[in-house]
C-alpha positions in Angstrom: -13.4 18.8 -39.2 -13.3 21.9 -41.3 -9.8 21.2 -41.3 -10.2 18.9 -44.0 -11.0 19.5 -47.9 -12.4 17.3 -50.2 -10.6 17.8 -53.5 -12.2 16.5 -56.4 -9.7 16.8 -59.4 -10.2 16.5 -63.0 -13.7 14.9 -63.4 -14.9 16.5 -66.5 -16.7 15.4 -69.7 -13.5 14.8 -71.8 -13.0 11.5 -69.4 -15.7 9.7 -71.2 -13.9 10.5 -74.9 -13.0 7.3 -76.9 -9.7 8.0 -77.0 -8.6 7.3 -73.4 -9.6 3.8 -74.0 -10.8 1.2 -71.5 -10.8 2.2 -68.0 -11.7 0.5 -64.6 -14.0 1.5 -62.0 -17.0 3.0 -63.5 -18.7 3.5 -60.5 -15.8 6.4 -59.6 -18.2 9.0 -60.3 -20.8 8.0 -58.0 -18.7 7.3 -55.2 -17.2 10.9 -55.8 -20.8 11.9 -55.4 -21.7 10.4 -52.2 -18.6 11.8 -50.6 -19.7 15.6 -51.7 -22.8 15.0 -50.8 -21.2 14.5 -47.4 -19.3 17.3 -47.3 -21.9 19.8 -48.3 -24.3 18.5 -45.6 -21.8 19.0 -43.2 -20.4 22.3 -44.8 -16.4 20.7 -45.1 -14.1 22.7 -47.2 -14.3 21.0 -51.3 -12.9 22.1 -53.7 -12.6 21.4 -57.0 -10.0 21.0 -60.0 -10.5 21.7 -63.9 -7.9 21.1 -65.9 -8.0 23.2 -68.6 -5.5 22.0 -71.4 -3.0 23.8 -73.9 -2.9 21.3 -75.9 -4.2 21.8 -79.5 -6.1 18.0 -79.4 -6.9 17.6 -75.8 -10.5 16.6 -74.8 -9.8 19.1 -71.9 -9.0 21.9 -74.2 -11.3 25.3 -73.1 -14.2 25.7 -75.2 -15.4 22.5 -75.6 -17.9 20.0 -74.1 -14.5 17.8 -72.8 -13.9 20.7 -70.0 -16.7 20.9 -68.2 -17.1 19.3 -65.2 -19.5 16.2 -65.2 -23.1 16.6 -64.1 -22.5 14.3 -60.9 -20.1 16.6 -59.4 -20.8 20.1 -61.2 -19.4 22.4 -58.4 -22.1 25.0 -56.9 -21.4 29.0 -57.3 -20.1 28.9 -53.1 -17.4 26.1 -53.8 -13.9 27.1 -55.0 -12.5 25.9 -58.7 -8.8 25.8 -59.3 -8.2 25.6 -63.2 -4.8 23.9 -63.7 -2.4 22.9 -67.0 -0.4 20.4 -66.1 -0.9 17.3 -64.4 -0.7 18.2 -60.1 -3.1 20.8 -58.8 0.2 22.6 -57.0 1.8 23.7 -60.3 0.8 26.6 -61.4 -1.8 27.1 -59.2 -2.3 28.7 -55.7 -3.8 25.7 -54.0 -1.1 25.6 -51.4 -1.6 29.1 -50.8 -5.4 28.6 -50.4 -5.1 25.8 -48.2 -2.5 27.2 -45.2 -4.4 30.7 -45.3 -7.6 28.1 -44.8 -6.5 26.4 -42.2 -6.6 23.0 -44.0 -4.3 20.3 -42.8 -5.9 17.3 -44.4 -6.3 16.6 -48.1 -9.1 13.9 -49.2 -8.8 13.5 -52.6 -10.4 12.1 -55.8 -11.1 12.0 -59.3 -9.0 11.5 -62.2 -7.0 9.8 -63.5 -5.5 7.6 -60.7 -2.1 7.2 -61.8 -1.5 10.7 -63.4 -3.2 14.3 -61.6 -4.1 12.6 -58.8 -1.0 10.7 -57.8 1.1 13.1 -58.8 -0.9 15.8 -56.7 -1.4 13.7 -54.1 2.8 12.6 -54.3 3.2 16.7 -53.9 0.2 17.3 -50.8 2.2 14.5 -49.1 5.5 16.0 -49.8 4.2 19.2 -48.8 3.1 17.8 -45.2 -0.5 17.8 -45.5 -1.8 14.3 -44.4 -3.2 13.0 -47.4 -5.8 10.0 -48.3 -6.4 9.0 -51.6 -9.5 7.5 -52.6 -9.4 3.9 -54.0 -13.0 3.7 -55.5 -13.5 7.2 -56.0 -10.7 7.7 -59.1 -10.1 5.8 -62.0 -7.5 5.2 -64.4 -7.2 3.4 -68.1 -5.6 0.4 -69.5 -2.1 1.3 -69.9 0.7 0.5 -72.6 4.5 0.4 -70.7 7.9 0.6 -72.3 8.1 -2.2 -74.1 5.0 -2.4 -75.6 3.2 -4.5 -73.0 -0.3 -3.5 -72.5 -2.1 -3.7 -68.8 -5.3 -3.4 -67.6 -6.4 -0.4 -65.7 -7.1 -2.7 -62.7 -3.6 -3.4 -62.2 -2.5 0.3 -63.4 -4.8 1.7 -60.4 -3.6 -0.9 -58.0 0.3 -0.4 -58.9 -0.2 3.6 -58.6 -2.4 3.5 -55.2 0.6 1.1 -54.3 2.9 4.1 -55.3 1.5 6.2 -53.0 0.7 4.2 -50.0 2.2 5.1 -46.8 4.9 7.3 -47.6 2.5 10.1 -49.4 -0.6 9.2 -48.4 -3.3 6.5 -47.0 -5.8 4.6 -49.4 -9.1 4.4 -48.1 -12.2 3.3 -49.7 -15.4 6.0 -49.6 -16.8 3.9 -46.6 -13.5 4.4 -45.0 -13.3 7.7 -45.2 -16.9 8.4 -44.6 -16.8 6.5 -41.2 -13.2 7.8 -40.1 -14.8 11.5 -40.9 -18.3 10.8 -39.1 -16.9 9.3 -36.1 -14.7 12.2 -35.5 -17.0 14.5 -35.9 -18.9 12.7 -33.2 -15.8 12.8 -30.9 -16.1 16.3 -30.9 -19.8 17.4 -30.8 -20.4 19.1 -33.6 
């Protein structure tokens, strides 16, 4: 079990600025709790992400309310942060580092937003052979505008990018899913 790490990326105060607009699943955060809540009982590897922008009007920008991480999922002092600046937790970063000298094969990942850090770091874990899931109710996205000036809702923006993923990067599981999959196996082997 210890072989799999909860990675909880980008859920920090700037999320809930005006600016991002509408977004779907509101209940993200909770989920997100219920599953650390999980893995700190059972003592599983977490870790969390911060980005931590460069950009001059970023609600992620250091120094400001927007990059602290939100109550619900404020790391403790034992669990690891990885501050990133762009939009996968592997650039720039030594999270793939961290994870092989860990032993961690599995990523379980959440957060936001659904169809940019955490597809495109779960697109990179995938690519990078660690079996990945992606949380469907634990990350959330916004309603999007495409290329030719067609607006979508965030629904269909999470399903579409969930769809991205599925299968050949990782596997979408709800928090029930996952929390069941995890239990049972740690059943199987007596811990």
């Amino acid at each position: 079990m210890s072989q799999t790490a909860l990675l909880i990326i980008d859920v920090q105060k700037g999320i809930d600025h005006y600016s991002w607009g509408r977004r779907n699943n509101p209940d993200a955060e909770s989920k997100i709790k219920t599953l650390l809540q999980q893995w700190r009982e059972h003592e599983w590897p977490i870790i969390h992400v911060q980005h931590v922008s460069t950009e001059p009007q970023s609600s992620y920008r250091p120094g400001q309310v927007g990059c602290e991480f939100k109550d619900e999922v404020r790391p403790l002092e034992s669990e690891m942060v990885i501050q990133k600046a762009t939009n996968s937790a592997f650039i720039g970063t030594h999270l793939e580092d961290i994870l092989r000298a860990k032993g961690i094969t599995e990523l379980v990942i959440t957060g936001m937003i659904t169809n940019n850090s955490v597809e495109a770091t779960a697109r990179m874990a995938g690519n990078l052979g660690f079996a990945t899931v992606v949380v469907e109710d634990a990350t959330a996205t916004f309603d999007k505008e495409d290329i030719r000036g067609c607006w979508h809702p965030a629904e269909r923006v999470h399903a579409l990018s969930l769809s991205n993923l599925q299968g050949e990067y990782a596997r979408i599981l709800s928090t029930e899913q996952v929390l069941e999959h995890h239990l049972k196996e740690l059943s199987y082997v007596g811990l």
